[in-house]
C-alpha positions in Angstrom: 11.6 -26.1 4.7 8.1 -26.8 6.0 5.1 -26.0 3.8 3.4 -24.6 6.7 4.0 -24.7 10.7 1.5 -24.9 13.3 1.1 -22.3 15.9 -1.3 -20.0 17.3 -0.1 -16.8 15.3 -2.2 -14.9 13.3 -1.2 -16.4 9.9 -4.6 -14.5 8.0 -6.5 -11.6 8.6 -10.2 -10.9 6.8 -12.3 -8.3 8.0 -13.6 -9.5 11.4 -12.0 -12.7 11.1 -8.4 -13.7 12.5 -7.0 -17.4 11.3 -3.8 -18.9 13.0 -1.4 -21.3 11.7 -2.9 -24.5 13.5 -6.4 -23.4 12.1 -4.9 -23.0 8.5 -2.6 -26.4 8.8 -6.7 -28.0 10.0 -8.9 -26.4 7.1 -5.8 -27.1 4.9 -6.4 -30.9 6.0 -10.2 -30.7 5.2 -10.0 -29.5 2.1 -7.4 -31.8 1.2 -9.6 -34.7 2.4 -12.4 -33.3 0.2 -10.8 -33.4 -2.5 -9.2 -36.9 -2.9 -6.5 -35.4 -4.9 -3.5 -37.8 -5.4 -0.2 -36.7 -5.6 0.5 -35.0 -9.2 -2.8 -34.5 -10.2 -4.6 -31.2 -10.7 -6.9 -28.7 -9.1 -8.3 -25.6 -9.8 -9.1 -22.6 -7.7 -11.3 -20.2 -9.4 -12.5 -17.7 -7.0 -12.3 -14.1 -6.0 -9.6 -13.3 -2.7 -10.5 -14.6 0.5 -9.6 -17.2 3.5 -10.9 -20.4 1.4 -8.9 -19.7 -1.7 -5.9 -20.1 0.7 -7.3 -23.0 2.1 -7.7 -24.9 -1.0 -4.3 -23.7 -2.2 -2.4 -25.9 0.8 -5.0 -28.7 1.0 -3.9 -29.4 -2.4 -0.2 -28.9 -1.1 -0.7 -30.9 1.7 -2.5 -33.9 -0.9 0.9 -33.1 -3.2 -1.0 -32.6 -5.9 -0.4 -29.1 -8.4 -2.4 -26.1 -7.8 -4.1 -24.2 -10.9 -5.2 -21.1 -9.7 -7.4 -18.8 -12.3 -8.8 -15.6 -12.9 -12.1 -15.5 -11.4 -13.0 -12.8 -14.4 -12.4 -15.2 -17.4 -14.9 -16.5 -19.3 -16.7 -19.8 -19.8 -14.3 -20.8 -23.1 -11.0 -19.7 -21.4 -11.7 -21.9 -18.0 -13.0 -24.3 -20.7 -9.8 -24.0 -22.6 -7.7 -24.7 -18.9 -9.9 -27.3 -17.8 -8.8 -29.1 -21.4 -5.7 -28.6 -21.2 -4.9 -29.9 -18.0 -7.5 -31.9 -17.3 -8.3 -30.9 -13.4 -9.7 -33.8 -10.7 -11.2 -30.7 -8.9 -12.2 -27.3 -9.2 -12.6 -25.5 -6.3 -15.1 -22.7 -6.7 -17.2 -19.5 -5.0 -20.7 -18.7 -5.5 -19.8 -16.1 -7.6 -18.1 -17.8 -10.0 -20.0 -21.1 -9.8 -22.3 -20.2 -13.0 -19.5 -19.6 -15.5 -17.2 -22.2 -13.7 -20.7 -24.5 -14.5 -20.6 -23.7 -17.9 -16.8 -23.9 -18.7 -17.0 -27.8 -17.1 -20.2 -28.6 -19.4 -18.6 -27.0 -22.6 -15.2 -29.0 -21.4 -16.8 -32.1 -21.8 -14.1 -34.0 -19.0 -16.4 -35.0 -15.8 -14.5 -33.2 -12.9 -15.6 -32.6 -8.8 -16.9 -28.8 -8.1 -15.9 -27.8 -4.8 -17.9 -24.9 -4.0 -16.9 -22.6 -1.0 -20.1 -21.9 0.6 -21.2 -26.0 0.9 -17.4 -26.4 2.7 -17.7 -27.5 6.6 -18.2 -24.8 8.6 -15.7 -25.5 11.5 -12.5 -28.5 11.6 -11.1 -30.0 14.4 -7.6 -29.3 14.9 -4.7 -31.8 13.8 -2.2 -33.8 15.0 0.3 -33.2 12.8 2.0 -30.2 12.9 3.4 -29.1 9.7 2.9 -29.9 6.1 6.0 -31.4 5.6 9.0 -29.9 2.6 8.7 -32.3 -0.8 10.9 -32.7 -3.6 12.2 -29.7 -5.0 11.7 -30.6 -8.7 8.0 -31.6 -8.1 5.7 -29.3 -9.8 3.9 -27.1 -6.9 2.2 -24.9 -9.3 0.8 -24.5 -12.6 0.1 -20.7 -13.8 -1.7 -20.1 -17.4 0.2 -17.2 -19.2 0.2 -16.5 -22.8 3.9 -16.3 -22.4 6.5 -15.4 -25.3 4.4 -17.5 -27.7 0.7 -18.0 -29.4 -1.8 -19.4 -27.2 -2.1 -19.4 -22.8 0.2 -22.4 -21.7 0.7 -23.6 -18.6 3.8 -22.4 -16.9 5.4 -25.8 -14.8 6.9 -23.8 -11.5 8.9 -26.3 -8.8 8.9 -25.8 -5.3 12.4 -25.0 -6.4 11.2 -22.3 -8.3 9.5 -20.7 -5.6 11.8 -21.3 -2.9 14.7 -19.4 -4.6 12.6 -16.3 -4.7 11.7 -16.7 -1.4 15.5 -17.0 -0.6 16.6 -13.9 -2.5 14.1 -11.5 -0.8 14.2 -12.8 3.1 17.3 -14.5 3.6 19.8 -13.0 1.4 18.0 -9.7 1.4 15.7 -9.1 4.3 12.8 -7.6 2.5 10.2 -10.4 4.2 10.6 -10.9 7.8 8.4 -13.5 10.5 7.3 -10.3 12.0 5.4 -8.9 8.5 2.5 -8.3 7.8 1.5 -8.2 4.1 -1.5 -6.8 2.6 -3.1 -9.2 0.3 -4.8 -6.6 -2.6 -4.2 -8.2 -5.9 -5.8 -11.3 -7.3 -4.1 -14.3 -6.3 -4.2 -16.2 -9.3 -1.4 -13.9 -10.5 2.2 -15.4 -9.7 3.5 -12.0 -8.4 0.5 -11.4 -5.6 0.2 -15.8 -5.4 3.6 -15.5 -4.3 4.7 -11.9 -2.9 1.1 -11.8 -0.3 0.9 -15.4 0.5 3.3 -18.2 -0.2 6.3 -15.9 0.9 4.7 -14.4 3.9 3.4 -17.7 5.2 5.9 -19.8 4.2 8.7 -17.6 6.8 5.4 -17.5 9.5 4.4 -13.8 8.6 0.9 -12.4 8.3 -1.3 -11.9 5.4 -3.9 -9.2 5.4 -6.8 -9.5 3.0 -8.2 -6.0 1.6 -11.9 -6.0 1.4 -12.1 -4.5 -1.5 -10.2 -2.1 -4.0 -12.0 1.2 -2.4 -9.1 3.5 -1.5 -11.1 3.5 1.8 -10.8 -0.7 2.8 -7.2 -0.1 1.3 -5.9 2.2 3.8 -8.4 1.1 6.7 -6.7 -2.3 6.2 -3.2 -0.8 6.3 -4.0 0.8 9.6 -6.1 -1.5 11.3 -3.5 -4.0 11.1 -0.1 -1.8 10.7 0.9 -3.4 7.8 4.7 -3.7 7.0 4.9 -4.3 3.5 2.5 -3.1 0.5 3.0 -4.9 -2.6 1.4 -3.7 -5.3 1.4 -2.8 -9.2 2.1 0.5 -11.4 -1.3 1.5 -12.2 -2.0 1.1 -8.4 0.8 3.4 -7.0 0.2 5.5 -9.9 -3.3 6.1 -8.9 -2.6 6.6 -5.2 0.2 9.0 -6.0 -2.6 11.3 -7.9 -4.6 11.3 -4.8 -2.0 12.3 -2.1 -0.4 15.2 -4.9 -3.6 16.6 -5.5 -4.5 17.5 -1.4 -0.5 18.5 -1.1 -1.4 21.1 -4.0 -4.5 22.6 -2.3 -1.9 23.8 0.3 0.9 26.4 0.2 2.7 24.9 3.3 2.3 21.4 2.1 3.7 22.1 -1.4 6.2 24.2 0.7 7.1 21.2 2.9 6.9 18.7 -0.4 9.4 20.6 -2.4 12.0 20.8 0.6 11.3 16.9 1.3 12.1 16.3 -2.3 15.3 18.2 -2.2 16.7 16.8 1.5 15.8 13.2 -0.2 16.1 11.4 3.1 13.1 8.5 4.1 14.0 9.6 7.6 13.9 13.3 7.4 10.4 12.4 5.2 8.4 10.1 7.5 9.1 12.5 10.2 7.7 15.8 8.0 4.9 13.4 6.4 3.9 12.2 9.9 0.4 12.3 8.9 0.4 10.6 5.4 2.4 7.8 7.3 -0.6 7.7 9.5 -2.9 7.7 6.9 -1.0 4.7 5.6 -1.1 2.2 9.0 2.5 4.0 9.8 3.9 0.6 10.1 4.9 0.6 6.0 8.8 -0.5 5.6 8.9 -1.7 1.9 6.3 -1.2 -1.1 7.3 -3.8 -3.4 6.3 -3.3 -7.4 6.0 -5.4 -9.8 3.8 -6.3 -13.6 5.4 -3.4 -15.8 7.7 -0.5 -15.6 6.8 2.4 -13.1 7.1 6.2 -13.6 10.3 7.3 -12.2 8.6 10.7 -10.6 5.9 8.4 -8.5 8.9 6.4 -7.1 10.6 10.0 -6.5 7.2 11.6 -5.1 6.6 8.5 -2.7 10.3 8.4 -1.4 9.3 12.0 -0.7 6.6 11.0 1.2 8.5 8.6 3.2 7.5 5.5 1.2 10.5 3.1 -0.4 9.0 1.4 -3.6 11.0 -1.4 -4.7 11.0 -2.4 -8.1 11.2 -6.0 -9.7 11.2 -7.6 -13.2 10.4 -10.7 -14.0 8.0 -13.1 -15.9 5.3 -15.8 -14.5 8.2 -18.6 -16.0 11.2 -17.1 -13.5 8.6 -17.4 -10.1 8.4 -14.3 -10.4 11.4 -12.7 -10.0 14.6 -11.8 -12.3 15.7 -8.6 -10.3 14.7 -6.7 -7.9 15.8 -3.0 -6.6 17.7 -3.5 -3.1 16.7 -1.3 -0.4 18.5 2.1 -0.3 20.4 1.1 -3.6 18.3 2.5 -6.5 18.9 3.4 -9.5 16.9 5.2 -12.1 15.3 3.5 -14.9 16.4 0.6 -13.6 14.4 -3.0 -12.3 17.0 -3.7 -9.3 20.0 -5.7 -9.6 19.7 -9.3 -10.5 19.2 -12.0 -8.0 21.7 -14.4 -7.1 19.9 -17.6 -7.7 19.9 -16.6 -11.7 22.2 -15.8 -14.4 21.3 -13.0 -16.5 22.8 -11.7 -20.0 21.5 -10.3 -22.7 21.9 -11.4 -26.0 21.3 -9.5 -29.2 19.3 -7.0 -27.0 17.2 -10.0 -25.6 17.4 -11.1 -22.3 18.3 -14.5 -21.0 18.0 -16.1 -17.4 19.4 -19.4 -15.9 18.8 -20.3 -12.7 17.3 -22.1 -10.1 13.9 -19.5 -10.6 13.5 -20.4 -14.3 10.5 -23.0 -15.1 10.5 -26.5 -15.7 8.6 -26.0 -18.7 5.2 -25.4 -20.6 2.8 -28.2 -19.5 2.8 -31.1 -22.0 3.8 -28.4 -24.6 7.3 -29.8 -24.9 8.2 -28.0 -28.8 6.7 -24.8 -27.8 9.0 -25.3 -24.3 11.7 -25.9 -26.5 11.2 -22.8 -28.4 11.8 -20.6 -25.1 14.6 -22.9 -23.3 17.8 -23.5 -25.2 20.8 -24.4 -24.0 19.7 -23.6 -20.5 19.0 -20.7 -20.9 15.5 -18.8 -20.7 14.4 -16.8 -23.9 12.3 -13.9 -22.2 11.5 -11.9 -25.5 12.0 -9.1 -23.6 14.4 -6.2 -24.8 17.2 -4.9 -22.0 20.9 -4.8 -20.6 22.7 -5.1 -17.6 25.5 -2.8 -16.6 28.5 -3.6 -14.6 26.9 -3.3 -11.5 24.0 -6.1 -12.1 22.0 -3.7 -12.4 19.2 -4.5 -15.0 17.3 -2.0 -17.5 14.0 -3.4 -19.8 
C-alpha cells in the first residue's frame, strides 16, 4: 500500500488550520528536499505535537530514510545519548526544544543538520506525483528508543512490515479504523502507541487526524466536538482521570445517580448513549471506539464508561511488537483481560512468560546484535512480561 495518497480531504486538523492529503504529500516533499536524507540514513524529530512533526515524519518516508522520533521532554544527555547511538544526518526541531536539542548535539560531538520548524518555508507548491509510493517490507521505517526488557534505552528496529500488520489487524480484519475516522491526536507522538494508533493508521487508510491543543480537559472535549471525532485513543491515567470528573457531577444528582445505576444494570451501549444523550454531547457525540493502551486499566472505569455509552478497547503490547500483541474486539470483552490475540502473531506463554512470533515482532535492537539476541530466540520474542492465554485467545498480563 501507498505511504500516502493525494487528495483534497482533510488528512489534519490544528486549531484554525485544516491540511489535505495533496498539501501533506507537498510539505512532505519539502521537507524531504531539506533534508538531503539518503535512503537508510537517520533523522530525528524532537518536537512537541503539531502539523510539522507530521511533515518531517513522511519527508523522511518519502527520502526512505528511518525516522527517530523523541521525547521533546528529555534532557540534553539522553538526546545526546540517541544522537550517539544512531548517529542522525538530521534533526528536525521546534523552538521549544531548540536549546536542549543545541546542547545534546554539542555534548554529542557528531556534526549533524538542525532543522528547526519555525525557519521551514512558509507555503509549497503542490506536486506532481501523487502518492509516496509502498517500499520494501523489511526496510526499517522506524526507530523507537525504549529501555526494553534489558539495561540501557535501545533502539527498537520496526519494518514497514511491522507496522502494516497492526494496521491490518485493526481495519481490515477488525474494522476498528475506517476512511471515514477521525482520530484525536492527544498523546505525544514519539510514543509507538499514539506514532501509530493517531497518525500512521489513520492516514495511511485516508482517515483524519485531529490535533488537541493542549491537555486542558477544555481543548480535549472542544476538539472532540468541533470535529465529531470517531475514535479516542488514549491511556489509563487519562480515562482514569476523565472518569473522576463525569462520576463526581453524576453524584451531585439524585436522578443522575438514579439513571447511572439503572444504565449499569441494563448494560446496553445503545440503551446508554440514548439515557447519557448529554455526556455523548459533551464528548463530540460522534465517539464509536476509545482505544487503550500503555498499562492495565481499572476494570470499574471500563464498566462506568460502557455505562456511559463509551466502548474502551483494550490492547497489550510492547514498542518491539508495533504496538500491538492483543487487543479487546468490539462487543467481546472480557474481564481482566487485554483482548484476544491478533492474527498476524503467535502467542504462548512459557514458564509464566510471554512469547510472540509474528509478522509485528521487531527486526531487532539497532546495532545491539547480543543484547537482540538476548530477547529473540528461536523466533520467538521474549517479552519479560508475566501472563496466559485461555482457550479462547484471550490474553491476561
Amino acid at each position: 500500500m501507498n505511504i500516502l495518497n493525494a487528495s483534497d480531504k482533510i488528512a489534519l486538523y490544528y486549531k484554525d488550520l485544516a491540511v489535505s492529503y495533496k498539501e501533506l504529500l507537498a510539505w512532505a516533499c519539502s521537507y524531504s528536499a531539506l533534508s538531503a536524507a539518503k535512503p537508510g540514513e537517520r533523522c530525528l524529530i524532537i518536537a512537541e505535537n503539531r502539523p510539522e512533526w507530521v511533515y518531517a515524519f513522511y519527508g523522511i518516508w518519502k527520502s526512505e530514510a528511518i525516522a527517530v522520533p523523541v521525547d521533546a521532554a528529555s534532557s540534553a544527555e539522553e538526546i545526546a545519548y540517541v544522537v550517539r547511538d544512531c548517529r542522525p544526518v538530521c534533526v528536525y526541531c521546534s523552538e521549544s526544544s531548540r536549546q536542549v536539542t543545541e546542547q545534546a548535539l554539542a555534548q554529542s560531538g557528531l556534526q549533524t543538520r538542525l532543522l528547526l520548524f519555525e525557519n521551514m518555508p512558509g507555503s509549497v507548491e503542490p506536486q506532481a506525483s501523487d502518492h509516496i509510493a509502498e517500499p520494501p517490507a523489511s526496510s526499517v521505517a522506524v526507530i523507537v528508543y525504549t529501555s526494553g526488557t534489558t539495561g540501557q534505552p535501545k533502539g527498537v528496529m520496526l519494518s514497514f512490515e511491522n507496522i502494516w500488520a497492526n494496521l491490518h489487524s485493526v481495519s481490515a480484519e477488525v474494522p476498528i479504523y475506517r476512511p471515514d475516522d477521525r482520530v484525536l491526536a492527544l498523546l505525544p507522538l514519539h510514543h509507538v502507541l499514539p506514532l501509530q494508533g493517531t497518525m500512521i493508521m489513520p492516514l495511511t487508510i485516508g482517515g483524519t487526524m485531529v490535533f488537541a491543543p493542549s491537555l486542558v480537559a477544555a481543548d480535549i472535549l472542544g476538539s472532540l466536538a468541533e470535529h465529531k471525532v470517531t475514535l479516542f485513543l488514549g491511556v489509563p491515567r487519562l480515562f482514569t482521570l476523565l472518569r473522576d470528573g463525569i462520576m463526581s457531577k453524576i453524584r451531585q444528582s439524585k436522578i443522575a445517580s438514579l439513571l447511572f445505576a439503572l444504565s449499569a444494570k441494563v448494560n446496553s451501549l445503545g440503551f446508554s448513549r440514548l439515557l447519557f444523550a448529554s455526556v455523548q454531547k459533551r464528548f463530540g457525540g460522534a465517539i464509536r471506539y476509545m482505544p487503550c493502551g500503555g498499562a492495565a486499566l481499572d476494570e470499574k472505569v471500563i464498566k462506568d464508561f460502557r455505562s456511559l455509552g463509551f466502548e474502551i478497547l483494550m490492547g497489550y503490547g510492547l514498542s518491539e511488537t508495533a504496538p500491538m500483541v492483543s487487543f479487546t474486539h468490539p462487543g467481546r470483552q472480557r474481564k481482566n483481560s487485554s483482548g484476544q490475540i491478533i492474527p498476524c502473531n503467535e502467542v504462548r506463554s512459557e514458564d509464566g512468560e510471554i512469547l510472540v512470533k509474528g509478522k509485528n515482532v521487531m527486526q531487532g535492537y539497532f546495532e545491539r546484535p547480543e543484547e537482540t539476541a538476548l530477547v529473540l530466540r528461536d523466533g520467538w520474542f521474549h517479552t519479560g512480561d508475566l501472563g496466559h492465554l485461555d482457550e479462547e485467545g484471550y490474553i491476561y498480563i
